[in-house]
N, C-alpha and C positions, 0 to 999 in steps of 0.2 A: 698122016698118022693120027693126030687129033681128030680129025674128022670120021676114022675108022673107031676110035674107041667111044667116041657119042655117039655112034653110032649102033656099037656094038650092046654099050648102057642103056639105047633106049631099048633095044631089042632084050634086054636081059627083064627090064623091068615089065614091057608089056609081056612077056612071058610068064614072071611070078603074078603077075595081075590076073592075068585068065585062069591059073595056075588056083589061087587063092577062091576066086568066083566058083571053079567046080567041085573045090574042095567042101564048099557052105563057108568060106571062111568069110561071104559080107555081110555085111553090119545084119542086125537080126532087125524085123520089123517091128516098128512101134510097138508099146504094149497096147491093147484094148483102154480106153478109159472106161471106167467105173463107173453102171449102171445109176441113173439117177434114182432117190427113194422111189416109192411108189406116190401117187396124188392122196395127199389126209383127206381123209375123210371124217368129220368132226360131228358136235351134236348137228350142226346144219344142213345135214345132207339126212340124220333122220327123220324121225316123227316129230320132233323140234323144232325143224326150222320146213315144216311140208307149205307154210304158207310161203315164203322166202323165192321170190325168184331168181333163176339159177345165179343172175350174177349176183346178187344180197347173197346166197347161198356162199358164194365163192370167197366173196371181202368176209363174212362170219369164220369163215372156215381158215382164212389167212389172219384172222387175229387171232383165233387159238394158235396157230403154227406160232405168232410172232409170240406171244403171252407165255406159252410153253417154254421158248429156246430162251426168252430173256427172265423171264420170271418177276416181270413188270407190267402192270393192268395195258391193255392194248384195246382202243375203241377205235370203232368202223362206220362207215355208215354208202348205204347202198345206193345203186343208179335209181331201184324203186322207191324210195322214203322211208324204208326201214335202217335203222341205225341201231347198235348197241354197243357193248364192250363185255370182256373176256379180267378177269381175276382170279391170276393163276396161286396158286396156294404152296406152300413150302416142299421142295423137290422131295420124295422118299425111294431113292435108289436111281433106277432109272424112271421112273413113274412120277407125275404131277396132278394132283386136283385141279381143277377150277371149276368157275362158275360162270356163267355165259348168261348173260341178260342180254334180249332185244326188246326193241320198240318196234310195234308195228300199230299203225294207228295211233301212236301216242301211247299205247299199251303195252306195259312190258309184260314178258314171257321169261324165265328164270329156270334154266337149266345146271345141271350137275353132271360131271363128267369125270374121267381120271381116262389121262392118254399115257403112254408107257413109250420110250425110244425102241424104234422095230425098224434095220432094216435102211438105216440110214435115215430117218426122218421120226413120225411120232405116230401110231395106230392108237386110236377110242379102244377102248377096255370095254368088253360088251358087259 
């Protein structure tokens, strides 16, 4: 008699089991995660940084990202011998100044900018 009603339990439950599967009733699938920003593109990818090779381009362009999100001067310096630093200036909204100096040759080069929050990350204000 025991053995007829475990029996009879398992059969009831794999039935609500199947039962539940055709209704939609499982689990619903993950949500998508959230699209990463887009890659900044800073003064270093313009007319600014045209002497800059792509990876100098890339560490310039990663200390505006770092200067922007902290709002603390942020310096870099390239695989090629170019080096400088990023001074970002007091936030107004979603929007930030700075000033991007590099060394190339020992020569610096002084850039002006204002990048604004776009989008999950930070887009140059043309």
């Amino acid at each position: 008699m025991i053995l007829a009603r475990v029996g009879f339990a398992s059969a009831l439950l794999l039935f609500v089991a199947g039962c539940a599967t055709q209704l939609g009733g499982a689990s619903a699938p993950p949500a998508a995660a959230p699209a990463p920003p887009p890659p900044y593109e800073g003064l270093a990818s313009g007319a600014f940084g045209a002497s800059l090779s792509p990876a100098d381009k890339t560490a310039a362009n990663n200390a505006e990202v770092a200067a922007l999100n902290g709002g603390d001067r942020k310096t870099w310096r390239g695989d090629d011998g170019a080096y400088g630093y990023v001074a970002p200036g007091a936030s107004s909204g979603d929007c930030r100044d700075f000033v991007h100096t590099v060394y190339i040759n020992g020569r610096p080069k002084v850039g002006n900018g204002t990048a604004c929050k776009a989008d999950g990350g930070w887009k140059l204000k043309s």
